[in-house]
C-alpha positions as CSV (number, residue, x, y, z in Angstrom):
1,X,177.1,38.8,198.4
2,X,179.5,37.1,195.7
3,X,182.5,39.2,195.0
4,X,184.2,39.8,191.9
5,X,187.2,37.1,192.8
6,X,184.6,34.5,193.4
7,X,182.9,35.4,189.6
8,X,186.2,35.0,187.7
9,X,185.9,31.7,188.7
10,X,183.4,30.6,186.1
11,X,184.5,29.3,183.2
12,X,184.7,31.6,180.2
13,X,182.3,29.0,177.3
14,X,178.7,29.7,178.2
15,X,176.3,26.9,177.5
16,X,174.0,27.1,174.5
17,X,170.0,27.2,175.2
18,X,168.9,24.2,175.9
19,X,167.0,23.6,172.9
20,X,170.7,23.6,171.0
21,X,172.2,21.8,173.6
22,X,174.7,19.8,172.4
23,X,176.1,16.1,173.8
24,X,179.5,16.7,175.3
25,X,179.3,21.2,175.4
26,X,180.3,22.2,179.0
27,X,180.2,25.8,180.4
28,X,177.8,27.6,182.2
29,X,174.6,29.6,181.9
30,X,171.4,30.4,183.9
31,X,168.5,28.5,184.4
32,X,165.3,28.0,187.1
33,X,165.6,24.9,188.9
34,X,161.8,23.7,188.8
35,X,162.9,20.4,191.3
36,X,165.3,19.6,193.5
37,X,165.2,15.9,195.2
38,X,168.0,14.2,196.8
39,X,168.3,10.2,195.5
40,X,170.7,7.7,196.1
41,X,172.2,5.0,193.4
42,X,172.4,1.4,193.4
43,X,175.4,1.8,195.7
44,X,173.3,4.0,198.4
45,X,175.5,6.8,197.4
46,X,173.8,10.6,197.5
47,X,173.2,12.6,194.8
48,X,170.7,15.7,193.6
49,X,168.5,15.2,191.1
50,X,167.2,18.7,189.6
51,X,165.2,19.8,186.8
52,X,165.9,23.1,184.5
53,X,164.1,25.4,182.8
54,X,165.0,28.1,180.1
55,X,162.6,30.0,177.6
56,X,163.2,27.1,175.2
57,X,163.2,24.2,177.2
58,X,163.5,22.1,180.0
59,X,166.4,19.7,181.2
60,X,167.2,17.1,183.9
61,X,170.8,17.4,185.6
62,X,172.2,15.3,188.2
63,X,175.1,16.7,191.0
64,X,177.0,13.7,191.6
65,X,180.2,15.4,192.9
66,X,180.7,17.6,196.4
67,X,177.1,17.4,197.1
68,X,176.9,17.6,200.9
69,X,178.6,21.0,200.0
70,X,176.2,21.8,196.6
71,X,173.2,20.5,198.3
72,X,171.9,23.8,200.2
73,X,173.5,26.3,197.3
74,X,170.1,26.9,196.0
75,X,166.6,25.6,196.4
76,X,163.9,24.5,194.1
77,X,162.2,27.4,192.6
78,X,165.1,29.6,192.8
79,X,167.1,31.1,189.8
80,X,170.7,29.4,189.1
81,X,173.5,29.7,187.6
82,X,175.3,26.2,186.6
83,X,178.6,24.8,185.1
84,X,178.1,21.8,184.2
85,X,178.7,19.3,180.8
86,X,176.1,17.8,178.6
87,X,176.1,13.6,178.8
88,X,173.8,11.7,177.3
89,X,171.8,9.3,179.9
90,X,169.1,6.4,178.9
91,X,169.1,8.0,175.5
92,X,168.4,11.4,176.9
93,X,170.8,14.1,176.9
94,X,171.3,15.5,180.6
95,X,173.5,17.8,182.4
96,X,176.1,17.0,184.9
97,X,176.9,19.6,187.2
98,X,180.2,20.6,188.7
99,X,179.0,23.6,190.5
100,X,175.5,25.5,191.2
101,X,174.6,28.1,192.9
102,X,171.5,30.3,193.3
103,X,171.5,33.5,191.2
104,X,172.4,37.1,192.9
105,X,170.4,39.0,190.3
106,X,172.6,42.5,190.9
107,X,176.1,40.7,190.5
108,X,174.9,38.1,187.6
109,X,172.7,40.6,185.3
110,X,176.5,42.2,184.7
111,X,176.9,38.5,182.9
112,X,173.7,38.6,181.0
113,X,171.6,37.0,183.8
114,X,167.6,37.9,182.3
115,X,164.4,35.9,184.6
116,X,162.6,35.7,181.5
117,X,164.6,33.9,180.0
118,X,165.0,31.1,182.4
119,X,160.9,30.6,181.9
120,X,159.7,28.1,179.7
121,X,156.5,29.9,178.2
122,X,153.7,29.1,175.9
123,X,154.8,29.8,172.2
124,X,152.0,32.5,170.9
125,X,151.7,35.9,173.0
126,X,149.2,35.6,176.0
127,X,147.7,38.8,175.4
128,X,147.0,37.3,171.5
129,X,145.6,34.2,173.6
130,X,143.6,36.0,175.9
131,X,141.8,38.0,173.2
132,X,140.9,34.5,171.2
133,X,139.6,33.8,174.6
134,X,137.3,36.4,174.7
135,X,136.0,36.0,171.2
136,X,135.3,32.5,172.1
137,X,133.3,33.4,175.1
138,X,131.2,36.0,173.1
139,X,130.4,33.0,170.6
140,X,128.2,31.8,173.0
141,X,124.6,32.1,172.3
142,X,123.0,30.9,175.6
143,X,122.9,33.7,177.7
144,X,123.4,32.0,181.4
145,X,126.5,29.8,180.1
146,X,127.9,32.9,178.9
147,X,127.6,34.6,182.3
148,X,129.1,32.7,184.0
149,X,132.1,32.1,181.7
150,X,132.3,35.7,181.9
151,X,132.3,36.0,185.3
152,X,134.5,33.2,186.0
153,X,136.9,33.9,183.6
154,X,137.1,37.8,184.8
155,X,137.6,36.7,188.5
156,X,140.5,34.3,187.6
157,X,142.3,36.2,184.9
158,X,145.6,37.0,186.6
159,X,146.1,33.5,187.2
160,X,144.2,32.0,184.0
161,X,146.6,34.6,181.5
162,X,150.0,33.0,183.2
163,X,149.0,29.7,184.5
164,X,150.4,26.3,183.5
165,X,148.8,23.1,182.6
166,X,150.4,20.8,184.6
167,X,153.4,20.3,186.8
168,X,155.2,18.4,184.3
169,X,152.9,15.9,181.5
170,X,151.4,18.5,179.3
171,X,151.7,22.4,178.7
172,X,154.0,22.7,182.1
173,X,155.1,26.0,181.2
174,X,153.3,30.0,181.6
175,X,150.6,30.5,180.1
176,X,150.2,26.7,179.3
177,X,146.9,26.2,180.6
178,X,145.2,29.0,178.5
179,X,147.5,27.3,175.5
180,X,145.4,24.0,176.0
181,X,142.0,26.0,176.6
182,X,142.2,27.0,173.1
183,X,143.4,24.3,171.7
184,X,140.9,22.0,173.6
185,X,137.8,24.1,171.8
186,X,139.1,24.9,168.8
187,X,138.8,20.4,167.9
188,X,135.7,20.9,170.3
189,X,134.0,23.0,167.7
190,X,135.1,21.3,165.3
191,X,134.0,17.8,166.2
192,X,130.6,19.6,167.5
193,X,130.0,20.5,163.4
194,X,130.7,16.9,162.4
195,X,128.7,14.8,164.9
196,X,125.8,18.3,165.1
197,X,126.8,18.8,169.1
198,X,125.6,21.7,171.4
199,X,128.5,24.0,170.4
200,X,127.7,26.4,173.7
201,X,128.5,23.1,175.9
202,X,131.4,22.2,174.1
203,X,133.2,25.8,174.7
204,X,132.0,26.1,178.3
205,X,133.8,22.4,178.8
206,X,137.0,23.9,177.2
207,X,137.0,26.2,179.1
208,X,135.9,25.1,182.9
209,X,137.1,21.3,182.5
210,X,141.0,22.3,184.1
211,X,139.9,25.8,186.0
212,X,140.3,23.9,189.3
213,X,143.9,23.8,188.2
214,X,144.5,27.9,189.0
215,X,143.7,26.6,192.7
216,X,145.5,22.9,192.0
217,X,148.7,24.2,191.4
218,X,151.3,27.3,192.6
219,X,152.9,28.9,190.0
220,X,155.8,31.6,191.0
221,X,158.1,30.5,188.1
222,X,158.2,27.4,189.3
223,X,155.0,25.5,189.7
224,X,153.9,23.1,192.8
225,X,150.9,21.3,194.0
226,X,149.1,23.6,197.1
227,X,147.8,21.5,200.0
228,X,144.2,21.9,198.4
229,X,145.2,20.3,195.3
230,X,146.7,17.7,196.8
231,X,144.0,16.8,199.1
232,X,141.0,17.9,197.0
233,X,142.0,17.7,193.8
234,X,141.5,20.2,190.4
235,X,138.0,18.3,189.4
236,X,136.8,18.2,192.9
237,X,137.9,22.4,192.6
238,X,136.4,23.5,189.6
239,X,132.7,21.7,190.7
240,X,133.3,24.1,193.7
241,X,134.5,27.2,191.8
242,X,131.3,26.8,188.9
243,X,128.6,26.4,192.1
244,X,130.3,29.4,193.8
245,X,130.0,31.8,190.5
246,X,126.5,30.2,189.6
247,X,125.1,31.1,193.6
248,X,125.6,34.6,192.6
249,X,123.6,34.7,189.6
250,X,120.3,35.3,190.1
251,X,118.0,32.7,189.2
252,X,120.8,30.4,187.6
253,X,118.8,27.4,185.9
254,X,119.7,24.0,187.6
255,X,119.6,22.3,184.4
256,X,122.7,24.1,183.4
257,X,124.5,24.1,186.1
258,X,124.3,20.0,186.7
259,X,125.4,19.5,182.7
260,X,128.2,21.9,183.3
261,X,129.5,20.0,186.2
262,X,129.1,16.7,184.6
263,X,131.5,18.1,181.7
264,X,134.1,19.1,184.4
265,X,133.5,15.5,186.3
266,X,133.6,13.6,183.4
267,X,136.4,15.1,181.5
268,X,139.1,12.4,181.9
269,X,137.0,9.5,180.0
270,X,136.6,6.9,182.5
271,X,136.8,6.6,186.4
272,X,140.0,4.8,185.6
273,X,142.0,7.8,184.5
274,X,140.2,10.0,188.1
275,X,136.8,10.9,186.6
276,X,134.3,10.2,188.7
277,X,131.9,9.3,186.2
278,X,132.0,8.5,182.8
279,X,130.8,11.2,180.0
280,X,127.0,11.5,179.8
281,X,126.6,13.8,177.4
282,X,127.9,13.9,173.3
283,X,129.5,17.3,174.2
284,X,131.1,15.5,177.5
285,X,132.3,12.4,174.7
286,X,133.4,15.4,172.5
287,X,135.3,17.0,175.1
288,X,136.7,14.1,176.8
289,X,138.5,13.3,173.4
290,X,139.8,16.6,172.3
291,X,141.5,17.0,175.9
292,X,142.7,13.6,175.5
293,X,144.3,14.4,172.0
294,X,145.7,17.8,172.8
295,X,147.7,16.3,175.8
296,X,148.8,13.6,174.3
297,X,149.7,15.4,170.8
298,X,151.7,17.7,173.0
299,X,153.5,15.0,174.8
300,X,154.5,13.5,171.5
301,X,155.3,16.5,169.5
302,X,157.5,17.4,173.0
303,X,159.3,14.0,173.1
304,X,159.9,14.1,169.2
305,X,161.8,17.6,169.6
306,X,163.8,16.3,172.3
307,X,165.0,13.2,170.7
308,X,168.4,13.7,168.5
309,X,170.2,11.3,166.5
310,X,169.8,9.8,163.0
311,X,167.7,7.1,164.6
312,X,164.0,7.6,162.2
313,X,162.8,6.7,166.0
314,X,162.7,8.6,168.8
315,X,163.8,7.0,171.9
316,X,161.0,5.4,174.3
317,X,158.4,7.3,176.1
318,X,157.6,5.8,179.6
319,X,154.5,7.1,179.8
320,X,152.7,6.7,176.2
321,X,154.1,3.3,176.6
322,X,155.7,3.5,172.8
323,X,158.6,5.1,170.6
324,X,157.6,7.4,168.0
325,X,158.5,8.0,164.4
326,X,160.2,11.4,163.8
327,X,158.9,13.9,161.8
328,X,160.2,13.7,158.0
329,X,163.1,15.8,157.4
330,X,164.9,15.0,160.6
């Protein structure tokens, strides 16, 4: 246990959220460190590489100082508390951290120490969420794709409610996953009205296209891929998981049941991108694009937040392979 001699060495600033993070602020605060990996620089020299988390963002820090003694102060998915000082790296503002330790929660709440908030959550209420959930579900007018949303969605919804999307691309925070749900059918619908699509198929697709991802992924805070994900695979899951709830329905049709599979396998586009085959279906084309937009919209809308400066341009996004024009205003 720390003593009180040992928490007078801190300094006296506190970091600002990381949201209003500043280039050059140094102090300390609280976080959850959501990865920990040890790397080495051009001159094979050690260092730790971490990511941090607080309830209005995420950050990327580096140790490059006393880390044979930092290294086993705290492991990923525990609660820290950090000094460090801001530095902007490859355009990106990161932390570099002179000391870090993993949180005693009875010594540090006397310094303000909260867990939620060190967790990065979805930005409407879940219970709000949940409820449009529910109302969407109850649109359905077929009466077997509506049972076995129901039933589905009722065995999974302590996970589904707090869930994230991802691990780090797209809505990689709690509560993400039923964030993109929603999001997913509400251009679903919408597209369905322009182009006269099965509206029933469309929601069941929002819905059951990433379900394999409450069996993908561990979430305790801090989010991980299980064995099963990692060997299987959320598309490969959520077949599985829709034939499991459909065997105990009596007298489930087999028509249904093969077209809601297809919109789970096919919902990544093209075999390219992991789906094992490509859409088949205008509500599998319909789907496939407003999961596609919602994860990429959030990606961008992410990377334009993050990016300070009075550059009009944001700085380059490896992985949407462009920059991005800021919003007006900034």
């Amino acid at each position: 246990m720390l003593n009180d001699s040992l928490r007078t060495q801190w300094p006296a600033r506190r970091l600002s959220d990381i949201a209003h993070l500043e280039d050059g602020a140094s102090g300390w605060t609280f976080y959850l460190c959501t990865r920990k990996e040890i790397r080495t620089n051009r001159q094979s020299t050690p260092f730790v590489h971490v990511v941090l988390q607080d309830a209005s963002g995420t950050i990327a820090g580096r140790i490059l100082e006393n880390v044979d003694r930092l290294r086993d102060e705290f492991e990923a998915g525990e609660f820290v508390r950090v000094q460090a000082r801001a530095d902007r790296h490859n355009q990106r503002l990161e932390l570099v951290i002179e000391s870090i330790r993993r949180v005693n929660a009875e010594q540090d709440r006397r310094d303000g120490f909260r867990e939620e908030a060190c967790i990065l959550s979805a930005p409407r209420p879940a219970d709000e969420m949940w409820q449009e959930l529910e109302q969407l579900i109850a649109r359905v007018r077929d009466i077997h794709v509506r049972q076995v949303l129901q039933r589905m969605v009722s065995a999974e919804a302590s996970r589904l409610r707090i869930w994230p999307a991802a691990l780090t691309v797209h809505h990689a925070y709690r509560s993400g996953l039923l964030e993109h749900i929603l999001k997913v059918a509400e251009a679903g619908v919408a597209l369905s009205a322009c182009y006269e699509a099965d509206t029933d198929y469309v929601i069941a697709g929002a819905i059951l296209h990433d379900i394999g991802k409450l069996r993908e992924l561990s979430y305790d805070a801090a989010t991980a891929y299980t064995l099963e994900g990692n060997l299987i695979g959320h598309i490969t899951i959520g077949v599985q998981m829709l034939h499991e709830t459909a065997r105990g329905i009596e007298d489930f049709p087999p028509q249904i049941l093969v077209r809601l599979a297809h919109l789970i396998v096919s919902h990544h586009g093209s075999r390219e991108l992991g789906s094992p085959v490509e859409p088949m279906m205008v509500e599998a084309i319909i789907l496939s694009a407003a999961d596609d937009l919602d994860a990429t919209l959030h990606q961008v809308r992410r990377h334009q937040a993050e990016s300070v400066g009075d550059d009009p341009l944001t700085s380059y996004h490896s992985r949407l392979g462009r920059v991005f024009l800021k919003p007006s205003g900034r």
